[in-house]
C-alpha positions in Angstrom: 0.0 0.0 0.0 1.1 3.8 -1.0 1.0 6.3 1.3 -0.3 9.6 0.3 1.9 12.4 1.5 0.0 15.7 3.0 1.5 18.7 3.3 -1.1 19.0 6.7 -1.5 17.0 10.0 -4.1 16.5 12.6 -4.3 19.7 14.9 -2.8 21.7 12.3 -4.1 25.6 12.2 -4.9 26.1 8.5 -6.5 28.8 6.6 -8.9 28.5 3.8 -7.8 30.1 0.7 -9.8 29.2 -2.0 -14.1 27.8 -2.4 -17.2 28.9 -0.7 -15.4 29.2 2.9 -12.4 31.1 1.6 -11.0 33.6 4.7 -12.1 31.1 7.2 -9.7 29.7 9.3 -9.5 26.6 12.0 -7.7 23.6 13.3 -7.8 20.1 11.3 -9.7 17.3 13.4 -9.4 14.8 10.6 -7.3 13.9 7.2 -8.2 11.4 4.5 -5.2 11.5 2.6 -6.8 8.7 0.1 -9.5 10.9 -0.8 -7.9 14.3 -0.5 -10.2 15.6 2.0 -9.4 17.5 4.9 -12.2 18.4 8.0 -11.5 21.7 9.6 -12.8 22.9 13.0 -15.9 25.2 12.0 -15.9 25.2 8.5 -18.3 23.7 6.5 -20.9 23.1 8.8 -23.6 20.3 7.8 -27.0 19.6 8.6 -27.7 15.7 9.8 -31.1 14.7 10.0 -31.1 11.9 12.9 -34.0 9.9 13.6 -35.4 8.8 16.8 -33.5 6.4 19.3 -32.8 6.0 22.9 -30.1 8.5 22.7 -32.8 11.1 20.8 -36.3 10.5 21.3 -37.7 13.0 19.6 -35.4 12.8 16.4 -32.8 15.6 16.3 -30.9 17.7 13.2 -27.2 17.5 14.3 -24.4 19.7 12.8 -20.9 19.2 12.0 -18.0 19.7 9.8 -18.2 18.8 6.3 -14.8 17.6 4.5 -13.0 20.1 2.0 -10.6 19.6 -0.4 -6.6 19.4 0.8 -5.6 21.5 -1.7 -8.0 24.4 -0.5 -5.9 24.8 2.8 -2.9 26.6 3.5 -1.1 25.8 6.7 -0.8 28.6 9.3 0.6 26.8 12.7 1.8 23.3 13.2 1.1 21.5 16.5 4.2 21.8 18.7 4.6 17.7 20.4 7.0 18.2 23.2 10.2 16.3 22.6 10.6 13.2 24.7 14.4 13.6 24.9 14.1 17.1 25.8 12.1 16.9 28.7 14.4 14.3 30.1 17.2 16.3 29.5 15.5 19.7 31.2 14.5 16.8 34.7 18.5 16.3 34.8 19.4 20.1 34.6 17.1 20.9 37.5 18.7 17.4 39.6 21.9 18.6 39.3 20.8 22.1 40.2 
């Protein structure tokens, strides 16, 4: 199996540039690199009819994100993941100390 390099991750802040929610900015909750679709926090918002259950007995129209296009995003801010080698390195500084 290929893997489909992205130029965006998973808690990314990205900024629309182009489409019907150009200007709009957000962080990414999902990526489907094998599609090419991106879902952004607050952008594209869909309208999900849900019909009645336990969990909603009177039925209920849900909204959430919709996906966009990858190429329709520009990346802003990457998620910083502290560095497992630097924290350990920080604990030995303050030891010694």
């Amino acid at each position: 199996m290929n893997r489909t390099k992205c130029h965006v991750r998973k808690g990314d802040q990205v900024e629309v540039v182009s489409g019907n929610f150009r200007g709009s900015s957000g962080r990414i909750l999902a990526v489907f690199p094998g599609k090419q679709r991106v879902l952004v926090e607050g952008v594209r918002i869909i309208k999900k009819h849900l019909r009645k259950s336990q969990d909603n007995p009177s039925g209920k129209i849900a909204e959430r994100e919709g996906p966009i296009h990858i190429s329709n995003v520009k990346l802003i801010e990457r998620e910083r993941k502290p560095v497992k080698g630097a924290e350990a390195k920080a604990k030995k500084e303050t030891k010694k100390s």
